[in-house]
C-alpha positions in Angstrom: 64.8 140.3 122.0 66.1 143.3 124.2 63.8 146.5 124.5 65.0 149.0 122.4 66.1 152.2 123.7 65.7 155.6 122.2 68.2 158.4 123.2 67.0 162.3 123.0 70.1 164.6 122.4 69.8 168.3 121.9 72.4 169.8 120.2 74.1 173.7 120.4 71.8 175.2 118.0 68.6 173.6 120.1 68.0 171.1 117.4 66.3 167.9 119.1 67.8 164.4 117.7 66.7 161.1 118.5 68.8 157.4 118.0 67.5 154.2 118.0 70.2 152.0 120.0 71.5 149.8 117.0 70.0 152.2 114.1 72.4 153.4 111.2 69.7 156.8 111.8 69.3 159.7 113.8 66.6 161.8 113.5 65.9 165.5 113.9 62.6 166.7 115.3 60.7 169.2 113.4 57.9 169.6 115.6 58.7 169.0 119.4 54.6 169.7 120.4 54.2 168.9 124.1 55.2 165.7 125.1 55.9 163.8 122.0 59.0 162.1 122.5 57.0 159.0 124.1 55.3 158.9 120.9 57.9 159.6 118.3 60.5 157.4 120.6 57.6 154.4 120.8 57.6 155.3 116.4 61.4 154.7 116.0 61.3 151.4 118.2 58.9 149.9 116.2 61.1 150.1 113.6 62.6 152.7 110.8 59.6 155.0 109.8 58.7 155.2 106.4 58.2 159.0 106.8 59.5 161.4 108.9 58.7 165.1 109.6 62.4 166.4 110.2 66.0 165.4 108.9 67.3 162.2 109.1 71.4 161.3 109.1 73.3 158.4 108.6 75.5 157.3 112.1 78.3 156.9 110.4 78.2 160.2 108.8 78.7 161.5 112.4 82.7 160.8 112.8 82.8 158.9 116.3 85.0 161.8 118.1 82.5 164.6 116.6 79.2 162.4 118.2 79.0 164.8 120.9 79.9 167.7 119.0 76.8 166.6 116.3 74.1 165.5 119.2 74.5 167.8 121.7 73.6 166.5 125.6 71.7 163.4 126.3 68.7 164.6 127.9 66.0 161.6 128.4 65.9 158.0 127.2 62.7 156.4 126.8 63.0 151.9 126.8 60.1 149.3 126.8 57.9 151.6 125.8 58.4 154.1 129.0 60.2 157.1 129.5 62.7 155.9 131.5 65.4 158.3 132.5 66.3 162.2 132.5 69.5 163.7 132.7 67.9 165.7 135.6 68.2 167.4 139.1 65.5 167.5 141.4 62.3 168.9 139.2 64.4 170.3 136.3 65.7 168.4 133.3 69.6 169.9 133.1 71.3 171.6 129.9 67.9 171.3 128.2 66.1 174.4 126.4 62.1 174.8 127.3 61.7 173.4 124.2 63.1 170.4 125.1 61.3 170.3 127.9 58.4 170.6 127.3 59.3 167.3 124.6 59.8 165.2 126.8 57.3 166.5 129.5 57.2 166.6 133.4 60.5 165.1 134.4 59.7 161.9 136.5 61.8 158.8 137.9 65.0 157.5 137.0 63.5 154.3 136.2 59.5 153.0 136.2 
């Protein structure tokens, strides 16, 4: 079985979303506390959660041209239980509030 992945999007209005490669879900962070998105991303690879703290919307709500629009930017991906990529530049994860930052934590290698 192939690792899952776990996207993190932020969308215009700073709204944190994650997707489970595969899922029929995305799901919208209510509290982004320091470096969570390891542990929430490790939560929705395990499988879909039987409770979660924010909103949660059905993928094909989300009109394929409008996905985009709905996310917001990729910002990290975390696979095989590792954070494995930022949408970065040198020490800064691009288009991504402090919030979001401070989510997904120090910005580190492309891949482990």
């Amino acid at each position: 079985m192939p690792p899952a992945r776990v996207s993190l999007y932020e969308d215009p209005r700073g709204e944190l979303i994650l997707h489970r490669a595969g899922s029929p879900y995305v799901y919208v962070v209510a509290d982004a506390g320091a470096g969570r998105f390891a542990d929430h991303a490790g939560e929705l690879a395990a499988g879909e959660p039987d409770r979660w703290d924010g909103d949660v919307m059905v993928v094909s709500a989300l009109a394929a041209d409008r996905w985009s629009e709905m996310t917001g930017q990729l910002i990290a991906w975390w696979e095989d239980g590792w954070v494995t990529g930022y949408v970065q530049s040198g020490d800064l994860v691009l288009e991504a509030s402090d919030r979001a930052q401070r989510y997904v934590g120090a910005p580190g290698p492309r891949a482990r």
